[in-house]
MARMARPA-546082 format. One record per atom (N, C-alpha, C, CB): residue in three letters; x, y, z; atom name. Coordinates in Angstrom, 2 decimals, decimal comma, always signed. Glycine has a CB too. Layout:
<rs>
  code       xx       yy       zz  site
   ALA        X        Y        Z    CA
...
</rs>
This chain:
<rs>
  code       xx       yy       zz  site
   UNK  +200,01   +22,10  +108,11     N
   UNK  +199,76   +20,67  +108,28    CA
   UNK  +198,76   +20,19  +107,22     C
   UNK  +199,22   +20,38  +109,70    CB
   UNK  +198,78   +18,93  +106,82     N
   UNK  +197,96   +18,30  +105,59    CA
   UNK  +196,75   +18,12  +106,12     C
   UNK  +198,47   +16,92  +104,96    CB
   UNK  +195,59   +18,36  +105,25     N
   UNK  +194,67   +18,01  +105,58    CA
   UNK  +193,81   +16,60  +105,50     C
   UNK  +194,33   +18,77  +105,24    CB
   UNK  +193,00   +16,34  +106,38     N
   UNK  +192,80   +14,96  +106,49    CA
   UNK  +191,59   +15,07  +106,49     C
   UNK  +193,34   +14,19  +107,54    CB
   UNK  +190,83   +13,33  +105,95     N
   UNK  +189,64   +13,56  +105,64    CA
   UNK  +188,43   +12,55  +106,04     C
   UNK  +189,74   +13,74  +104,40    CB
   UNK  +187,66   +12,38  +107,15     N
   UNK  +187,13   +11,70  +107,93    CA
   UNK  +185,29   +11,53  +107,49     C
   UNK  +187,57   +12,36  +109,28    CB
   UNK  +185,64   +10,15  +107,41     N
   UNK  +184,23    +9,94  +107,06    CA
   UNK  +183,42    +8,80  +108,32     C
   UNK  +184,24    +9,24  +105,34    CB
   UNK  +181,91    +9,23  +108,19     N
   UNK  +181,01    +8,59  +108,81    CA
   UNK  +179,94    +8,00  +108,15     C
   UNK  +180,62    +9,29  +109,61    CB
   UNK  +179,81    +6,87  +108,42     N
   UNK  +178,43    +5,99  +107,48    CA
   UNK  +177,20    +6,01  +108,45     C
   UNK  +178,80    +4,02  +107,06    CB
   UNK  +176,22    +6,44  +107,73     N
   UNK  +174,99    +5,94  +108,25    CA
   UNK  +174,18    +5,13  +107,45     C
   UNK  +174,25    +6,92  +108,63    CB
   UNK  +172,74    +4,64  +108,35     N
   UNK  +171,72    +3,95  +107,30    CA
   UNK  +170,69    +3,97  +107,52     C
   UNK  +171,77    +2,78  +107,01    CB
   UNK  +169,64    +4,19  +106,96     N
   UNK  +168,33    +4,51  +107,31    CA
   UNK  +167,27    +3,85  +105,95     C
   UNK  +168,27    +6,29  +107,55    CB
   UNK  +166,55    +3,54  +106,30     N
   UNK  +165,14    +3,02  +105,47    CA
   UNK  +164,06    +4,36  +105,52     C
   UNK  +164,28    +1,44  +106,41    CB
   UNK  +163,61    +4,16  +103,80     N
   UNK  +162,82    +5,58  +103,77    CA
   UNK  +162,16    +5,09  +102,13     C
   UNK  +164,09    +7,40  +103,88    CB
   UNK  +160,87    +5,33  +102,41     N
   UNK  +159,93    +5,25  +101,32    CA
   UNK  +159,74    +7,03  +100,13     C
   UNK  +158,32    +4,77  +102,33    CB
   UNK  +159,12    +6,75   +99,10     N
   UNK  +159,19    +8,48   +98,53    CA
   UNK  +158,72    +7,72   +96,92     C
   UNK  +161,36    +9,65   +98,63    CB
   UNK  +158,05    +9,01   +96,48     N
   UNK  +157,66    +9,05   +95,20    CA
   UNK  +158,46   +10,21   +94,45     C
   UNK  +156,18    +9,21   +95,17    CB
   UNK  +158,70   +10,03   +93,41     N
   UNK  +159,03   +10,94   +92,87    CA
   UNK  +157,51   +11,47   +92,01     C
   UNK  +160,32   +10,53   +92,11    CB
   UNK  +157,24   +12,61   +91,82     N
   UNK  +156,21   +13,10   +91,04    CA
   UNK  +155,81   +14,17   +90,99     C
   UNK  +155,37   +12,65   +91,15    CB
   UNK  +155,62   +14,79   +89,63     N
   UNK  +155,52   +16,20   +89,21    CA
   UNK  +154,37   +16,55   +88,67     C
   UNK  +156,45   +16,57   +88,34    CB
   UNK  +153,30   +17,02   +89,66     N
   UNK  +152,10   +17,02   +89,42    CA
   UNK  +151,90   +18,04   +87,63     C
   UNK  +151,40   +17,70   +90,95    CB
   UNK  +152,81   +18,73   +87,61     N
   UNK  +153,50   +19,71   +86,41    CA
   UNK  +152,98   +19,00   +85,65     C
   UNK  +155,10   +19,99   +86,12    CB
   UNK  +153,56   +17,76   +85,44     N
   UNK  +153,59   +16,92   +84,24    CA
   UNK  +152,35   +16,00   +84,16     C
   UNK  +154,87   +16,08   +84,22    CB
   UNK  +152,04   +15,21   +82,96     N
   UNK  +151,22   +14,04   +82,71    CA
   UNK  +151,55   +12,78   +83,74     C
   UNK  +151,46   +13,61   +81,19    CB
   UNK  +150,07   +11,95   +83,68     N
   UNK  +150,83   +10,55   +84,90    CA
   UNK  +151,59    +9,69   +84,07     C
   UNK  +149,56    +9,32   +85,81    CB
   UNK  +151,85    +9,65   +82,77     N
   UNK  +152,44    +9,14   +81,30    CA
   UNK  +153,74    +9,85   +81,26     C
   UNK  +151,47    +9,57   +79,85    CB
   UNK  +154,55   +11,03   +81,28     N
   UNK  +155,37   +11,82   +81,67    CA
   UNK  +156,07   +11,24   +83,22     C
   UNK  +154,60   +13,17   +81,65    CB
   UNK  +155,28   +11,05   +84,20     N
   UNK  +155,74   +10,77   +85,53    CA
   UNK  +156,66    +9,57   +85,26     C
   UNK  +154,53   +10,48   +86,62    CB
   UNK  +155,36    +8,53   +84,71     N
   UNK  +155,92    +7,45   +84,88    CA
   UNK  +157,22    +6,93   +83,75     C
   UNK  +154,78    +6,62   +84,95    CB
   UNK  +157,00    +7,67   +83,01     N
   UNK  +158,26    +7,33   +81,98    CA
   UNK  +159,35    +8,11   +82,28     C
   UNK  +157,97    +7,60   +80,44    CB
   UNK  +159,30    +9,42   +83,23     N
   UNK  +160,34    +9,41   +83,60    CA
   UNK  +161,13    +8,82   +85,20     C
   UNK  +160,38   +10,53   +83,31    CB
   UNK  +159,88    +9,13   +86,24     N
   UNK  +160,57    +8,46   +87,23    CA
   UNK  +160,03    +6,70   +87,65     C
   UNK  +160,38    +9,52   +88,48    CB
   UNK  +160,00    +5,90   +86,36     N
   UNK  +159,58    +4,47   +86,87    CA
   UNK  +159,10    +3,97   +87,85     C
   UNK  +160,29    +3,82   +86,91    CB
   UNK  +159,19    +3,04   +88,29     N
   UNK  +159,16    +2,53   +89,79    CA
   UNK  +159,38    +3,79   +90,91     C
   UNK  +160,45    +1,35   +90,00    CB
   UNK  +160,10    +4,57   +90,99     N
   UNK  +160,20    +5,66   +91,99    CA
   UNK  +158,64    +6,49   +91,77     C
   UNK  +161,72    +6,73   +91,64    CB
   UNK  +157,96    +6,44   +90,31     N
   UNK  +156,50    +6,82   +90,57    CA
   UNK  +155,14    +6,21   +91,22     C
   UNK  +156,17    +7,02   +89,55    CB
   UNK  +155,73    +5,18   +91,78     N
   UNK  +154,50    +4,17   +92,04    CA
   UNK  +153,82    +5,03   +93,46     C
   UNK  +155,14    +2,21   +92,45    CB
   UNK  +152,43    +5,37   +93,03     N
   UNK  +151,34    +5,90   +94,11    CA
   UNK  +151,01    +5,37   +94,82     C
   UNK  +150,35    +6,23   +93,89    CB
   UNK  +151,97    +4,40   +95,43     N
   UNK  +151,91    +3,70   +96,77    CA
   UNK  +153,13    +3,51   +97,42     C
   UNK  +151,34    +2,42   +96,68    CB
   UNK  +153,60    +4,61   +96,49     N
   UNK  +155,67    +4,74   +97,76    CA
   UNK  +155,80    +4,07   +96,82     C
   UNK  +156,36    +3,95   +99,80    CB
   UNK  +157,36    +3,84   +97,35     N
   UNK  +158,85    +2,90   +97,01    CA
   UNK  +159,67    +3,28   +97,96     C
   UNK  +159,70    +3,16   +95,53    CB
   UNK  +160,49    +2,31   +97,78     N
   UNK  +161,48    +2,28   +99,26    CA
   UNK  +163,09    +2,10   +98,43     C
   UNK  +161,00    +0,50  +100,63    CB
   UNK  +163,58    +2,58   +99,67     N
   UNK  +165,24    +1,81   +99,41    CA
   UNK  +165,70    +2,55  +101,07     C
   UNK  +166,56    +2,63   +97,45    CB
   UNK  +166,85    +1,38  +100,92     N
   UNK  +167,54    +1,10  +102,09    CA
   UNK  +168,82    +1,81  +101,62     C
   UNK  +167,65    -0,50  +102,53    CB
   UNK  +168,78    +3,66  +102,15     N
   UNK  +170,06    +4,34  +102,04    CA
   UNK  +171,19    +4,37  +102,71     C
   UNK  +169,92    +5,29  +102,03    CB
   UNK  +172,20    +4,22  +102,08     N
   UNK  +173,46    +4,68  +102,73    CA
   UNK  +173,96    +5,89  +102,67     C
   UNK  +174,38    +4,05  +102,38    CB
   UNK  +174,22    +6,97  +103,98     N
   UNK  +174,46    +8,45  +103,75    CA
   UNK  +175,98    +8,17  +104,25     C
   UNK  +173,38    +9,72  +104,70    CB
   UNK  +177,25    +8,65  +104,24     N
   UNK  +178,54    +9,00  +104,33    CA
   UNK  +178,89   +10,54  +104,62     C
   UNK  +179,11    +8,57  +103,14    CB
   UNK  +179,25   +11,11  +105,35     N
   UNK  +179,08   +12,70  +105,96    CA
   UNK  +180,55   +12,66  +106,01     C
   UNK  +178,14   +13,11  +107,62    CB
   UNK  +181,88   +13,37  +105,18     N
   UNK  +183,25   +13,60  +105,37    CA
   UNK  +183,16   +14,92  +105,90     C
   UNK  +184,14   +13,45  +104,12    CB
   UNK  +184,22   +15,21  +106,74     N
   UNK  +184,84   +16,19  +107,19    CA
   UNK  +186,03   +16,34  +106,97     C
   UNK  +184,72   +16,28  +108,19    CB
   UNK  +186,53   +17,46  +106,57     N
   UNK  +187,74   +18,21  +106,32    CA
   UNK  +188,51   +18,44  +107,45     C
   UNK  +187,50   +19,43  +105,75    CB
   UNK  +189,91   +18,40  +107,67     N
   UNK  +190,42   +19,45  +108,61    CA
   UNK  +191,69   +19,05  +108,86     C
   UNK  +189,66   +19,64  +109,91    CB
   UNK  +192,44   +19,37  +109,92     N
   UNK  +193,69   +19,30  +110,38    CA
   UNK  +193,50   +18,19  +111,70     C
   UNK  +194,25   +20,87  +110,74    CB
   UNK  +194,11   +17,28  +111,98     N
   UNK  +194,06   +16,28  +113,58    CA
   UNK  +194,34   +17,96  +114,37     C
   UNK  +195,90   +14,51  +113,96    CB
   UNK  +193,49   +17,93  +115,48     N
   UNK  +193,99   +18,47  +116,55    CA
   UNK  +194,95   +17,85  +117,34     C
   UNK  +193,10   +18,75  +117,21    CB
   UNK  +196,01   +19,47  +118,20     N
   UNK  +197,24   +18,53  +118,57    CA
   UNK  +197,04   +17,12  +119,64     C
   UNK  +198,34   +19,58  +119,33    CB
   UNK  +195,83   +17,92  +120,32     N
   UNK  +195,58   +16,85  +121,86    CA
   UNK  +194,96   +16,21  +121,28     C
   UNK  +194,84   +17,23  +123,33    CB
   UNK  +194,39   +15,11  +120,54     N
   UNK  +193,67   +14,32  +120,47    CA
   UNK  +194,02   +13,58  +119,18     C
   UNK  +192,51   +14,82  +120,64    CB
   UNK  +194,71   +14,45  +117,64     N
   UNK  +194,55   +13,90  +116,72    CA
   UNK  +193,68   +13,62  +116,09     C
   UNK  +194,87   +13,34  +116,79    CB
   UNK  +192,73   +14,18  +116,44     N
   UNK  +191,11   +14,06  +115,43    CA
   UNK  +190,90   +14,97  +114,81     C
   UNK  +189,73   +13,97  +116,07    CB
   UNK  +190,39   +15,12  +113,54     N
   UNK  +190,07   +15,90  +112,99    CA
   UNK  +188,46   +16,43  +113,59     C
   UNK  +190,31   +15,43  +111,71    CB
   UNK  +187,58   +15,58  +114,10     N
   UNK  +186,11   +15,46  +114,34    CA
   UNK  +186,08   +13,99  +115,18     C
   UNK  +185,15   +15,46  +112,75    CB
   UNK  +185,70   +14,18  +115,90     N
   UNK  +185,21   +13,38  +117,19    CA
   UNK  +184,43   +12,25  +116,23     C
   UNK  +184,04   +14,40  +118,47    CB
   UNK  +184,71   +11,33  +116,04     N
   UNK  +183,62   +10,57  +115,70    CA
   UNK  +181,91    +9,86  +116,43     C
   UNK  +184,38    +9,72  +115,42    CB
   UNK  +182,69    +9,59  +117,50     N
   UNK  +181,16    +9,71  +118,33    CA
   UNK  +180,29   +10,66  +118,42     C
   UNK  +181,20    +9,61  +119,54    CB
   UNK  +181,41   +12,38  +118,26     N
   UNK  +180,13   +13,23  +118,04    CA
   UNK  +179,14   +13,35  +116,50     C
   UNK  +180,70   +14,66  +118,34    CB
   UNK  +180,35   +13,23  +115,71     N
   UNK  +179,63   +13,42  +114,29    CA
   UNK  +178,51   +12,19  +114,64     C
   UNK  +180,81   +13,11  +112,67    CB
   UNK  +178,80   +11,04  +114,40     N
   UNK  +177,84    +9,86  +114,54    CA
   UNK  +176,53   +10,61  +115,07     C
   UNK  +178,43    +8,59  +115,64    CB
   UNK  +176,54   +11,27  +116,25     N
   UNK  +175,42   +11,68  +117,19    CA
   UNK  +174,50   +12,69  +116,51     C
   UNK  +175,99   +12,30  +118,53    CB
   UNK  +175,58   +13,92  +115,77     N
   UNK  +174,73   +14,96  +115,03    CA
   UNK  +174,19   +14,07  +113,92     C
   UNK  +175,59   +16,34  +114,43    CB
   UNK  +174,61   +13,45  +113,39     N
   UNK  +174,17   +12,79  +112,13    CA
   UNK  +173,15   +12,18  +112,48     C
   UNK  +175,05   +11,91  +111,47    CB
   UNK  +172,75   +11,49  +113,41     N
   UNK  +171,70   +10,64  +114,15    CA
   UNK  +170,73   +12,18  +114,17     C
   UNK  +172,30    +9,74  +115,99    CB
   UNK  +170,54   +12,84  +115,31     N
   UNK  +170,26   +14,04  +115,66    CA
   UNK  +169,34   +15,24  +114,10     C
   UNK  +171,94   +14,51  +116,26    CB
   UNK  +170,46   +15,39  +113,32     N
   UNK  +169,89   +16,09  +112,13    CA
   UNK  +169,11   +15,70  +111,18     C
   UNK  +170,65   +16,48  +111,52    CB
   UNK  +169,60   +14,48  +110,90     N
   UNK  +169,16   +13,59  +109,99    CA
   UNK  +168,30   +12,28  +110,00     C
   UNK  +170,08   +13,34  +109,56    CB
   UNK  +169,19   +11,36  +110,11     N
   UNK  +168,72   +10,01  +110,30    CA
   UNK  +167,36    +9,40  +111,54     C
   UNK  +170,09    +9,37  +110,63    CB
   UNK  +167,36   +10,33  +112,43     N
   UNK  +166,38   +10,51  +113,49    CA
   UNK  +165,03   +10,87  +112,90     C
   UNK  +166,82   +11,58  +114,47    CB
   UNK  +164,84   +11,99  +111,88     N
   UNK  +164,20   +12,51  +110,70    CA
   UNK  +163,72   +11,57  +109,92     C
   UNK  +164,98   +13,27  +109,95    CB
   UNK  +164,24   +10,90  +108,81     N
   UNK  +163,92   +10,21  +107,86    CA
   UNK  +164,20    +8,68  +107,88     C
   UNK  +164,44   +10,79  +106,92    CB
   UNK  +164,57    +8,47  +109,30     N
   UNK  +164,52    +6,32  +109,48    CA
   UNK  +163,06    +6,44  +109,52     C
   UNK  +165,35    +5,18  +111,41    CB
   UNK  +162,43    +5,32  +107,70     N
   UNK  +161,39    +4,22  +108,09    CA
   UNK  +160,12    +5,57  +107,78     C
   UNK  +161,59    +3,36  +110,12    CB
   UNK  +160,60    +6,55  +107,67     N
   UNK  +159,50    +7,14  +107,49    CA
   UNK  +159,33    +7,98  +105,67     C
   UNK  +159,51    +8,18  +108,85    CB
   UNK  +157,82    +8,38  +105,60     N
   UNK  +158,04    +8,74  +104,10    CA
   UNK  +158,59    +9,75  +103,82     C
   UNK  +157,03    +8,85  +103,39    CB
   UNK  +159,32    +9,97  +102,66     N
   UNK  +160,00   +11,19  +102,65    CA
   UNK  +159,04   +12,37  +102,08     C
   UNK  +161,31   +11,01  +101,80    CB
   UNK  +158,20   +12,15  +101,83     N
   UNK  +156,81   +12,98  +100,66    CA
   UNK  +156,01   +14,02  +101,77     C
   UNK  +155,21   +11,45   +99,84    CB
   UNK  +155,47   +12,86  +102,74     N
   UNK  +154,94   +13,39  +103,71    CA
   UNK  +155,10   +13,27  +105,23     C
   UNK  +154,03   +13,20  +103,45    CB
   UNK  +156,27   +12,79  +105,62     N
   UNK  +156,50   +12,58  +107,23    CA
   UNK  +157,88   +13,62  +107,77     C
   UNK  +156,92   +10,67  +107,56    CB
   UNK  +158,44   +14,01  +106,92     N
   UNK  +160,01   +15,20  +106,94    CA
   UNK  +159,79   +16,32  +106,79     C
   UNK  +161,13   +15,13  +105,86    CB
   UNK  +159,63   +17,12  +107,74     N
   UNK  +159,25   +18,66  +107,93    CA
   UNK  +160,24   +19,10  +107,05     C
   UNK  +159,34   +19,39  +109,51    CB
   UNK  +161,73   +19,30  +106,83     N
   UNK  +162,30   +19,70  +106,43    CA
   UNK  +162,65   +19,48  +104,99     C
   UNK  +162,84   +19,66  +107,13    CB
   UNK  +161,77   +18,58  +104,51     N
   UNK  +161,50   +18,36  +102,74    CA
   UNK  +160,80   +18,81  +102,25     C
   UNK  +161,19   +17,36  +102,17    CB
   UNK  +159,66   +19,21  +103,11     N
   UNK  +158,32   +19,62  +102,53    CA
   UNK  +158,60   +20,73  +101,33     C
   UNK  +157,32   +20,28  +103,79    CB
   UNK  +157,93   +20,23  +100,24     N
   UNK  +158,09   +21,18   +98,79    CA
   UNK  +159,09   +20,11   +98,07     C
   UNK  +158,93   +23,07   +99,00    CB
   UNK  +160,30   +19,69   +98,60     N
   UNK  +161,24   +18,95   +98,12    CA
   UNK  +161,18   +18,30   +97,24     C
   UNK  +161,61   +18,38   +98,71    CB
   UNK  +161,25   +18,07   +95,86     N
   UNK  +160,91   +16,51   +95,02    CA
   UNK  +162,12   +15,72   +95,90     C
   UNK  +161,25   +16,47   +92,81    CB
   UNK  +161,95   +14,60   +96,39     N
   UNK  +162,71   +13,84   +97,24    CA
   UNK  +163,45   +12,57   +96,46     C
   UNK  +161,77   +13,38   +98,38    CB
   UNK  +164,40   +13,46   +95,40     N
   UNK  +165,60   +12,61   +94,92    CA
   UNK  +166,84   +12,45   +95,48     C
   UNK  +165,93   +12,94   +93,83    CB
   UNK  +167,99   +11,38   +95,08     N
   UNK  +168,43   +11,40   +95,88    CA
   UNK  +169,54   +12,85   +95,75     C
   UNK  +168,77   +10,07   +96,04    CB
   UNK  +169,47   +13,61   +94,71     N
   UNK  +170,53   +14,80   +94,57    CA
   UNK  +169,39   +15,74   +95,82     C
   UNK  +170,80   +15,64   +92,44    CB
   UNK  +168,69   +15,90   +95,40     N
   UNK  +167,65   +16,69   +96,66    CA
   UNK  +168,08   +16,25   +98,14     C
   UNK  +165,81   +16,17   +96,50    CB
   UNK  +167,96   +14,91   +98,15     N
   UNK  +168,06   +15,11   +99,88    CA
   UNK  +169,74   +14,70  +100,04     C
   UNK  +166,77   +13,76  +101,01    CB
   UNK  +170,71   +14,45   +99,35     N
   UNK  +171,88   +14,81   +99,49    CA
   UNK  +172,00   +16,74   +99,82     C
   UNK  +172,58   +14,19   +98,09    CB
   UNK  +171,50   +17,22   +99,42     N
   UNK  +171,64   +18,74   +99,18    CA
   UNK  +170,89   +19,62  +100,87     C
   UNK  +170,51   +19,15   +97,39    CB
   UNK  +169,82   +18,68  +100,95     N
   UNK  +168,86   +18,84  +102,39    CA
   UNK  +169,66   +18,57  +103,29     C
   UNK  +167,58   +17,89  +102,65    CB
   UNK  +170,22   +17,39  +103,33     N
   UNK  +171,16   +17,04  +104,57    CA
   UNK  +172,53   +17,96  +104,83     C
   UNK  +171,67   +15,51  +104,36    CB
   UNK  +173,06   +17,72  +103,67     N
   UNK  +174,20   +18,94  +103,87    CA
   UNK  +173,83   +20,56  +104,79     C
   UNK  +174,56   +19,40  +102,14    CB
   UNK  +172,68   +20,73  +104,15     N
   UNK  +172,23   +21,84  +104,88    CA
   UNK  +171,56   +22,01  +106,18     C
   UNK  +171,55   +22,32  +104,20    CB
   UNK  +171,41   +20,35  +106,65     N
   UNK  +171,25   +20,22  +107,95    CA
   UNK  +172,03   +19,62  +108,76     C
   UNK  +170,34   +19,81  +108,14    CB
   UNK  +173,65   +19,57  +108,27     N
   UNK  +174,49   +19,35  +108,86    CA
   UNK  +175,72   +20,84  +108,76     C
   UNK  +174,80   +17,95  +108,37    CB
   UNK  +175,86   +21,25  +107,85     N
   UNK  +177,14   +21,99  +107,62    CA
   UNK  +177,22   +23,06  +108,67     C
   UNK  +177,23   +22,62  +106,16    CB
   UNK  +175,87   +23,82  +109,49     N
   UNK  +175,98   +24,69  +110,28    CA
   UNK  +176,84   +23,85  +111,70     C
   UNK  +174,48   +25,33  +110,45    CB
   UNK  +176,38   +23,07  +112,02     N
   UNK  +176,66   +22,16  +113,33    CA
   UNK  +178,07   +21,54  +113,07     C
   UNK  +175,45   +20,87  +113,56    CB
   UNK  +179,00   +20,98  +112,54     N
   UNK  +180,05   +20,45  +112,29    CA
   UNK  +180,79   +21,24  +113,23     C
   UNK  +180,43   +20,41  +110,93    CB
   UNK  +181,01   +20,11  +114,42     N
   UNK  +182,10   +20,68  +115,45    CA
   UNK  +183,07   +21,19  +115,12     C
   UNK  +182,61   +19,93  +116,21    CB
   UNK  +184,01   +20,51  +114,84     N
   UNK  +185,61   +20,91  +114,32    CA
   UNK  +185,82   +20,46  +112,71     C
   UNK  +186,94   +19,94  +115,37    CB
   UNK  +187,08   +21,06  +111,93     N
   UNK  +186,77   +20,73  +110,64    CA
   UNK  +185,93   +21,46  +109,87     C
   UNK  +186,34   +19,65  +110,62    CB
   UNK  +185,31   +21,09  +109,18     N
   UNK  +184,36   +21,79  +107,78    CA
   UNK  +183,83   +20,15  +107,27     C
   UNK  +185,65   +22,93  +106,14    CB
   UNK  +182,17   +20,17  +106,96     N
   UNK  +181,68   +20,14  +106,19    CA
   UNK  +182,28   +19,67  +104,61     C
   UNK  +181,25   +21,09  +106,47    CB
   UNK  +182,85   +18,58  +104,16     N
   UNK  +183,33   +18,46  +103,00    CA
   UNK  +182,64   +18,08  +101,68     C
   UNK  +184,15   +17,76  +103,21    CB
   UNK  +182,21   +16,50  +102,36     N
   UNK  +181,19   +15,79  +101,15    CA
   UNK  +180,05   +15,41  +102,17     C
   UNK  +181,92   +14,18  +100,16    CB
   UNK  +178,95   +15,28  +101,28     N
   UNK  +177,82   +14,45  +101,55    CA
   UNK  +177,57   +13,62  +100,50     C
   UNK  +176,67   +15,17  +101,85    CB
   UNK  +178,01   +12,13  +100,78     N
   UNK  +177,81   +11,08   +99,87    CA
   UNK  +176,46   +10,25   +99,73     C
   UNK  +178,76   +10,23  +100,17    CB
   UNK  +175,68   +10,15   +99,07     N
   UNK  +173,85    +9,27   +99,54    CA
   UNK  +174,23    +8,17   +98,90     C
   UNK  +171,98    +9,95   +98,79    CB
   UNK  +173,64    +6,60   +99,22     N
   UNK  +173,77    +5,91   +98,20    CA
   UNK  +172,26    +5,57   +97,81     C
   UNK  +174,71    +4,78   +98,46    CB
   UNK  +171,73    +5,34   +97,40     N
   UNK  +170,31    +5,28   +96,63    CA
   UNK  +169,96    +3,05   +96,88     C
   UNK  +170,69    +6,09   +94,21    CB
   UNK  +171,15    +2,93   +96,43     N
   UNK  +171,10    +1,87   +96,02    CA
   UNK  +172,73    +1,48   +96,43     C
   UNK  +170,53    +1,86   +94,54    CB
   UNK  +172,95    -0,15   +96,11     N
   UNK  +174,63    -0,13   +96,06    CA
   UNK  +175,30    -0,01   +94,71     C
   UNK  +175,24    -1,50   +96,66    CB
   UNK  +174,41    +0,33   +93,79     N
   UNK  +174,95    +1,02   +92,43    CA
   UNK  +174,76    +2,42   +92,07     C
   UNK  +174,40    +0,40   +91,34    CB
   UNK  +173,85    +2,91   +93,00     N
   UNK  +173,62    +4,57   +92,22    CA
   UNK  +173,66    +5,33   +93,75     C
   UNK  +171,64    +4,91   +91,08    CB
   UNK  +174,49    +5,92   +93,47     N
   UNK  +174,67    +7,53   +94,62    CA
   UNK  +175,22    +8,94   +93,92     C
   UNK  +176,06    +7,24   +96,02    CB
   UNK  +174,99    +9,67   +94,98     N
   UNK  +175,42   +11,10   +94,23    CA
   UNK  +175,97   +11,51   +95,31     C
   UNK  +174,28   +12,21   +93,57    CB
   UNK  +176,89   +12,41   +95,39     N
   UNK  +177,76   +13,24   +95,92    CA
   UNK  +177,47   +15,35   +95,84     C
   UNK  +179,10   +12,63   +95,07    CB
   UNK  +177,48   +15,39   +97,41     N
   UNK  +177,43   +16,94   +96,86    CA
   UNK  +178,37   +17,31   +97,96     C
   UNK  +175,78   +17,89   +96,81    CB
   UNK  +178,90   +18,45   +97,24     N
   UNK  +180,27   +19,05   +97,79    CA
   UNK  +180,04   +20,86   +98,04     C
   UNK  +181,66   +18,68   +96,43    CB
   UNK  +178,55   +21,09   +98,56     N
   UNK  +177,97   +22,28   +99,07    CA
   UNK  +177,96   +23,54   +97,86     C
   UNK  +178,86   +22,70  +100,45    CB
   UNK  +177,71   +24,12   +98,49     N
   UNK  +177,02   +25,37   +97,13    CA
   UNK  +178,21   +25,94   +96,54     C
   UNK  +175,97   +26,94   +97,77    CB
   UNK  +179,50   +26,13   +97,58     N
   UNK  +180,99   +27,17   +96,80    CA
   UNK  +181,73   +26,08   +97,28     C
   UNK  +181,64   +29,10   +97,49    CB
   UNK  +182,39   +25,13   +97,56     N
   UNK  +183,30   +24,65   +97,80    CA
   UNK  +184,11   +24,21   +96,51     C
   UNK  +182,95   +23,83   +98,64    CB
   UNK  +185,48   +25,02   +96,67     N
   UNK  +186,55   +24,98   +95,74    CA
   UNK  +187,16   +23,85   +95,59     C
   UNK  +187,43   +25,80   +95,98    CB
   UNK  +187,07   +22,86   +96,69     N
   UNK  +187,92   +21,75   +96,19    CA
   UNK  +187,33   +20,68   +96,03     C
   UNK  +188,94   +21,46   +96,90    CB
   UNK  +186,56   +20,84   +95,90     N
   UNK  +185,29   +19,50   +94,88    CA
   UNK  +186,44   +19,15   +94,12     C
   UNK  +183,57   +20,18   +93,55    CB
   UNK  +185,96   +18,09   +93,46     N
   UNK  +186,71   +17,28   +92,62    CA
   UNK  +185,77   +17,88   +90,86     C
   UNK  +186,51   +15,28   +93,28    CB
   UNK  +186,67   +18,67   +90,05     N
   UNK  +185,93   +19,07   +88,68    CA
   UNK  +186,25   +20,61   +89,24     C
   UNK  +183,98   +18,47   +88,33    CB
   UNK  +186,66   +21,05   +90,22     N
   UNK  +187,06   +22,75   +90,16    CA
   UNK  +188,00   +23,24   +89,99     C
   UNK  +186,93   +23,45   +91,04    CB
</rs>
């Protein structure tokens, strides 16, 4: 049977600096702009969580959507709504908190739990012009394999 491919939107508000104590505050700021400002920055993200799989026969779902919605609430979005990502997210801590970073965080705090299906994409949007996509550490059918 073909496989089908189910997506869920979330949204959450979340402040974060980017900054590499490594580097110069001249270095910081020329490379991460406005995302360096030592008083936060914000954006209003959009995360998208697809699942892979086959409809089951009784139901035709690939993934429950009310449940995904719930883990996604649950793993994630419960986590990082409204709060800073630098210092309020146990599960970033160390993290530089870009958006390829916490695309990569979330995946890994979702892919164990995924009821039925698999784990496919984790889409972030940063902005409504800039997002990144990650398609987990081995997955063969990324798009570029």
């Amino acid at each position: 049977m073909a496989t089908v491919y189910v997506t869920r939107r979330a949204q959450f508000n979340a402040a974060h600096r980017l900054h590499n104590a490594e580097h110069s505050e001249a270095w910081n700021e020329a490379t991460f702009g406005a995302c360096n400002n030592p008083n936060w920055h914000g954006h209003n993200y959009v995360l998208e969580v697809t699942v892979a799989g086959t409809p089951a026969a009784d139901t035709g779902y690939v993934v429950d959507l009310v449940v995904l919605k719930q883990l996604i609430k649950t793993r994630v979005t419960n986590h990082v709504d409204h709060r800073n990502l630098n210092l309020d997210v146990d599960f970033l801590r160390g993290i530089m908190p870009s958006t390829e970073n916490l695309a990569i965080a979330f995946w890994d705090r979702l892919a164990p739990h995924i009821p039925a299906g698999r784990l496919y994409r984790v889409r972030l949007f940063e902005t409504d012009r800039n997002f990144v996509e990650y398609y987990g550490p081995s997955h063969e059918d990324a798009p570029g394999r």
